[in-house]
C-alpha positions in Angstrom: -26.4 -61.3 -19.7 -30.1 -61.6 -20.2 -29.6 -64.2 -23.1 -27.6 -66.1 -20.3 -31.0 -68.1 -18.8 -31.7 -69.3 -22.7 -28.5 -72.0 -22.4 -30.6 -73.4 -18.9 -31.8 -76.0 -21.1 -28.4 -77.1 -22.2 -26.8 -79.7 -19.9 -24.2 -78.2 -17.6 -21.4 -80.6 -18.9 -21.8 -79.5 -22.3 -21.3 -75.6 -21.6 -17.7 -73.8 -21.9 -16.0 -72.9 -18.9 -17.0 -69.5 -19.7 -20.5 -70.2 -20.2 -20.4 -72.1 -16.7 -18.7 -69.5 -14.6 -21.1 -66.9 -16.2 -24.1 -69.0 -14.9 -22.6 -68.8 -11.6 -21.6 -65.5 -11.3 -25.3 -65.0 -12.7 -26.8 -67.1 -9.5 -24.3 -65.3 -6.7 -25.9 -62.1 -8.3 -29.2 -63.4 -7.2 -28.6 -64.6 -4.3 -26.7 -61.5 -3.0 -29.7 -59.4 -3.7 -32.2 -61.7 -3.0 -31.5 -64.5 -0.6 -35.0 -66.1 0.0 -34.7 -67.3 -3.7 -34.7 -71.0 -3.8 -34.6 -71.2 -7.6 -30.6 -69.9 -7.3 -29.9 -72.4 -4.2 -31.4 -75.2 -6.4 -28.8 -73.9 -9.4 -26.1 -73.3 -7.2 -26.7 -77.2 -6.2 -26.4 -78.5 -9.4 -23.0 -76.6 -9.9 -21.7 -78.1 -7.1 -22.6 -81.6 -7.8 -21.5 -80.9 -11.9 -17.9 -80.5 -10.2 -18.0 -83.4 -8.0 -15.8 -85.7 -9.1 -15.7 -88.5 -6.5 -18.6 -89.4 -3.7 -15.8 -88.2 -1.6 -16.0 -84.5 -3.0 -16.1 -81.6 -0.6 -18.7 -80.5 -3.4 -21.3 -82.6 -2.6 -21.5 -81.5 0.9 -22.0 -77.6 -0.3 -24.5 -79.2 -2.7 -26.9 -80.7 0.1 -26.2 -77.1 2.2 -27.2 -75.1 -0.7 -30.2 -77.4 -1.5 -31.1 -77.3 2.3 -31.2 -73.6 1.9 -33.6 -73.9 -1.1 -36.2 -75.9 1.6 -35.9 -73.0 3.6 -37.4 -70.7 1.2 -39.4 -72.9 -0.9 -42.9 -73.2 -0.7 -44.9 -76.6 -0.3 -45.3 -77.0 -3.6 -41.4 -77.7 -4.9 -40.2 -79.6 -1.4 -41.4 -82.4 -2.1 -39.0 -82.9 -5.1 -36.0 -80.8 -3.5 -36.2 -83.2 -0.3 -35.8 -86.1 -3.3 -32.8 -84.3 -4.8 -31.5 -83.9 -1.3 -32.0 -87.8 -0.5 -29.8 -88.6 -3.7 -26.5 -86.5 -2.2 -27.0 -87.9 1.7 -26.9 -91.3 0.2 -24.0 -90.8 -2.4 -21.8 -88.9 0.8 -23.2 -92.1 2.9 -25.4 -90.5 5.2 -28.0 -93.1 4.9 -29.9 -92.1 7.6 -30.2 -88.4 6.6 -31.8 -89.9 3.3 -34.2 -91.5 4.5 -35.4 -89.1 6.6 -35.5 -86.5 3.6 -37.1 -89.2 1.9 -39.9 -89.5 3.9 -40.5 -86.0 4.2 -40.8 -85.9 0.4 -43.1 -88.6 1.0 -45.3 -86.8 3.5 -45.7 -84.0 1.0 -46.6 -86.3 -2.1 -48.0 -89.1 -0.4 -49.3 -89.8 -4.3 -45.5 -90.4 -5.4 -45.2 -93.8 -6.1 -41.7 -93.6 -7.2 -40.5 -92.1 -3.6 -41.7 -95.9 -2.3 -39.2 -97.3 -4.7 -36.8 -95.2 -3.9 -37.1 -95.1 0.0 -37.0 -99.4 -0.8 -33.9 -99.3 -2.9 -32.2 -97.1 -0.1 -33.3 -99.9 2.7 -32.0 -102.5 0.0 -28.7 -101.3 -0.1 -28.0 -100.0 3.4 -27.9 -104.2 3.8 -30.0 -107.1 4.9 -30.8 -106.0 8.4 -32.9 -103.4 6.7 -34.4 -105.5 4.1 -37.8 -106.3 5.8 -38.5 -102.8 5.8 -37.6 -102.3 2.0 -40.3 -105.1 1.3 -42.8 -102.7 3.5 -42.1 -100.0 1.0 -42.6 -102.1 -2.0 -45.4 -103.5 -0.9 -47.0 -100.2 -0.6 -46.4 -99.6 -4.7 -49.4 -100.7 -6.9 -48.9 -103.6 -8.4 -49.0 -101.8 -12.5 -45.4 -100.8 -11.8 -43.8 -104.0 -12.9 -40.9 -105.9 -12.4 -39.8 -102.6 -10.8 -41.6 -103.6 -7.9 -41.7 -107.5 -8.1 -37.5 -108.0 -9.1 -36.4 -106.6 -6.1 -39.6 -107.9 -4.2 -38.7 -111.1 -5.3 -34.8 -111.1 -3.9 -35.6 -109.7 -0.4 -38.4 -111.9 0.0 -35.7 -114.9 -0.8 -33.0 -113.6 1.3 -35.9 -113.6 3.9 -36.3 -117.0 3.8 -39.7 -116.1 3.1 -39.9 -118.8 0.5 -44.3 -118.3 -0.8 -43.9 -114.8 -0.6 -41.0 -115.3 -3.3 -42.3 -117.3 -5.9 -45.6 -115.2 -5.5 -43.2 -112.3 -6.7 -41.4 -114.0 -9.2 -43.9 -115.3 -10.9 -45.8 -111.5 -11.3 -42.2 -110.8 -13.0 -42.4 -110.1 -17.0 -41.4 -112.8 -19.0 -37.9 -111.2 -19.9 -36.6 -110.8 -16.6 -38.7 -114.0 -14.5 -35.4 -116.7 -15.9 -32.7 -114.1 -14.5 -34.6 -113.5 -11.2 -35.7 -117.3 -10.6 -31.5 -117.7 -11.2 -30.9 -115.2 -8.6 -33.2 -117.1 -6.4 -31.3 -119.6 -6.6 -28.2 -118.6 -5.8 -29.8 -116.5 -2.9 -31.1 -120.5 -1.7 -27.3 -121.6 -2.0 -28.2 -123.5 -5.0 -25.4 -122.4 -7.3 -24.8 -125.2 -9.7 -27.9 -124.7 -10.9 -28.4 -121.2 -11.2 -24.8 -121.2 -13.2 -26.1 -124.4 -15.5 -29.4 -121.5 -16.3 -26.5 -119.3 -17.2 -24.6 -121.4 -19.1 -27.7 -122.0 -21.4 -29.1 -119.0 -21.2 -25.4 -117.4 -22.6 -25.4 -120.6 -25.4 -28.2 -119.0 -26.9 -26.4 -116.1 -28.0 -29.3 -113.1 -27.1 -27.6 -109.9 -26.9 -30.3 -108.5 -24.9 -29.6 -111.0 -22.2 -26.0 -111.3 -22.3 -24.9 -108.6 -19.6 -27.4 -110.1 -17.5 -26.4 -113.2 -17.3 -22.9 -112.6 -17.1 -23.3 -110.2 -13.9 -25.3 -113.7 -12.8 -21.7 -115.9 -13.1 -20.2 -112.5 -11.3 -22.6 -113.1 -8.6 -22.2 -116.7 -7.8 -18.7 -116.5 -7.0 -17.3 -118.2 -9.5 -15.3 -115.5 -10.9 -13.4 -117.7 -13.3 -16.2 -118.9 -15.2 -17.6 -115.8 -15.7 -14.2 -114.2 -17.4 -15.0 -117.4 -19.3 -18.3 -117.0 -20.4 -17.4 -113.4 -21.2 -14.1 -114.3 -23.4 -16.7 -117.4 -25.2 -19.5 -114.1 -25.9 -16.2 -112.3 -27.5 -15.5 -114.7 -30.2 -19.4 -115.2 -31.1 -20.2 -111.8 -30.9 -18.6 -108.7 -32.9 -18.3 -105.3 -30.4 -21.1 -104.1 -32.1 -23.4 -106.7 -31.3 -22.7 -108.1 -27.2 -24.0 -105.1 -25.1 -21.2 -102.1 -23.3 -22.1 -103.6 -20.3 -20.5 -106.9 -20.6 -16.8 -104.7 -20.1 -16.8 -103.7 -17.0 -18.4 -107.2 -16.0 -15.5 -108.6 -17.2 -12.9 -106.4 -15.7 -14.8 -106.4 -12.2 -14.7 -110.4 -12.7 -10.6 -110.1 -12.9 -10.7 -107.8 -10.1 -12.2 -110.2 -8.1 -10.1 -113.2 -9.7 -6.5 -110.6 -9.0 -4.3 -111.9 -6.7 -2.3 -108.7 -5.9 -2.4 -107.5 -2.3 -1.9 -104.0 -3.1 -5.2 -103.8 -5.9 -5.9 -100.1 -5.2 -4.6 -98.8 -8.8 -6.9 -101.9 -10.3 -9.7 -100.4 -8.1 -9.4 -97.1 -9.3 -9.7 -98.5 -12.8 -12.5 -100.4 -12.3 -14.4 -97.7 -10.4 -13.8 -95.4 -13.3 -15.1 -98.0 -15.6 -18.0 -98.1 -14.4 -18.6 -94.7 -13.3 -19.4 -94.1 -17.3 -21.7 -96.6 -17.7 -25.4 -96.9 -16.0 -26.3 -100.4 -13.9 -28.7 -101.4 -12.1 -27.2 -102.6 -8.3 -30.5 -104.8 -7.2 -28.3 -107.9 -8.0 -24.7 -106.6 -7.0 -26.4 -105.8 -3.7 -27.6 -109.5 -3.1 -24.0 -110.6 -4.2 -22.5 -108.5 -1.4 -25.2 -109.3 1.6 -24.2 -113.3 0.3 -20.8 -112.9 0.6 -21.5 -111.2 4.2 -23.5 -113.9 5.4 -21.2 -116.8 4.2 -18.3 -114.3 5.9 -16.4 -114.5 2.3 -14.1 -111.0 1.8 -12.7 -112.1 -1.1 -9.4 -110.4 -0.2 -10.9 -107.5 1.2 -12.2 -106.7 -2.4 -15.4 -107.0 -1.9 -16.0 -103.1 -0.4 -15.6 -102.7 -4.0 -19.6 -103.1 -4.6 -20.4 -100.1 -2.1 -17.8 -98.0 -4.1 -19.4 -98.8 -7.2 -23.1 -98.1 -6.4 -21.8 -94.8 -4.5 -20.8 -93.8 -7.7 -23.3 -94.8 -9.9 -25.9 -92.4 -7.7 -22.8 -89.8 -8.7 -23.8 -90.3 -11.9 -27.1 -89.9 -11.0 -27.4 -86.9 -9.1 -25.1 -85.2 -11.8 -27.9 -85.2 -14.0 -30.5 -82.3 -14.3 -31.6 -81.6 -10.6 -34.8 -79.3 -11.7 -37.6 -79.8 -13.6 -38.6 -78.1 -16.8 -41.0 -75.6 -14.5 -38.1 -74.3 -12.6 -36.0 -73.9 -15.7 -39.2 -71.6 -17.2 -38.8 -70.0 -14.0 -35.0 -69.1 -13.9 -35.9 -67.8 -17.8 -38.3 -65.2 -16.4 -35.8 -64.1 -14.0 -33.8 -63.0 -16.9 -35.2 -59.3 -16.7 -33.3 -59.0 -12.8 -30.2 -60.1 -14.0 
């Protein structure tokens, strides 16, 4: 059994079924004999989120209990970072509220974190536009070195602020990849959708794989669902599979989702959602697409929940990811000679 803590290292979903319930039997051990260990509660989270599969899950709730547990006994030192891995869950399960105050608490103990502003303004961002002016308070608390991470989001609250100096400020601090995309956005965030499409169009025309996915999510986001399938099925024939980018897919199967006409579209749903649960997005521009769509009172046949399902399950993918750092892994080694 000692050999057990050498496979830590190894992600969870590439271990046997043997080697996984061995771990766990491995961390009950622990925990039976020593129940102030936060280490285990940490590795009894990550279990629980590895089987999760669904924000729905009953695991994910044992998963924010066990890693609740793991505060209890943790010293100063490691909350800071549990409290973040706690945030992730609340948030998937949709207890926004809970996340942000775990957030902040995180915050309090690594005031130095820059990347707990981000995420405390992401998690304002996407609870919805009654919350936005307090996402741009977070960002504007993040040093101005971390990018287009801070101005690209900066830049699409501002706008949907009506806070129209504050915006171009931002958009023009963007890098020089992503400031054509965002000024786009901008636009359709100002109601000026012919023109943000025409960028599109001629963006698309040029044929750069590295900016194709983005600019089709841009057609997805105006509405104008058709032209986007259209766009997608035009990148097709120029480009082989091994040259347009993964992510075009998904943009094109969400677009027909969007375009479906069905009144019972929960099996297309369930496609779509799986779809996407295997590949990684960014939601900064899916988010403004759904507060639009809100605001202008536009449902699109009650498909358009299908945003929130989709970022809930891209944190699922998320939080399934390592939970612990490489210290705590060194530690659960050492604990090898107890076992």
């Amino acid at each position: 059994m000692s050999q057990a803590w050498i496979t830590v290292e190894r992600l969870l979903d590439r271990m046997s079924k043997t080697r996984r319930e061995e771990f766990k039997n491995i961390v009950s051990k622990i925990l039976r004999d020593d129940k102030s260990n936060f280490f285990a509660y940490e590795w009894q989270a990550k279990f629980q989120t590895s089987d999760a599969t669904s924000p729905t899950s009953p695991y994910l709730k044992r998963a924010a209990k066990a890693l609740k547990n793991a505060l209890r006994n943790a010293p100063g030192t490691e909350r800071g970072r549990i409290y973040r891995a706690l945030a992730k869950i609340q948030s998937c399960i949709g207890n926004h509220e809970e996340a942000i105050d775990s957030l902040r608490k995180a915050r309090s103990l690594r005031p130095d974190n820059i990347q707990i502003n981000l995420d405390l303004a992401m998690l304002h961002m996407r609870m919805g536009e009654k919350y936005f002016v307090m996402a741009a308070e977070e960002i504007d608390q993040i040093p101005k070195e971390i990018g287009d991470e801070k101005y690209v989001p900066l830049a699409y609250i501002r706008s949907f602020l009506g806070e129209t100096e504050k915006a171009s400020k931002a958009l023009q601090e963007c890098s020089k990849f992503f400031k054509p995309l965002v000024h786009a956005h901008i636009l359709l965030i100002q109601e000026d959708k012919q023109e943000a499409i025409k960028i599109a169009k001629k963006r698309i025309s040029t044929g750069d794989t590295d900016e194709l996915a983005n600019w089709a999510e841009l057609l997805l986001c105006s509405g104008e669902f058709g032209k986007a399938v259209d766009a997608i099925n035009t990148i097709k024939k120029l480009k082989s599979k091994d040259e347009y980018t993964r992510a075009i897919e998904p943009i094109f199967d969400l677009a027909n989702f969007f375009l479906g006409e069905k009144k019972d579209f929960s099996e297309d749903k369930k496609d779509i959602l799986s779809k996407w649960s295997r590949t990684s997005w960014n939601f900064r521009e899916m988010l403004i697409f759904r507060e639009r769509a809100k605001r202008a009172g536009k449902e699109y046949g009650g498909r358009i929940e299908i945003i929130e399902e989709l970022i809930r399950e891209q944190e699922l993918r998320e939080i399934k990811l390592p939970l612990i750092s490489g210290r705590v892994r060194r530690k659960l080694y050492q604990l090898r000679s107890i076992i």
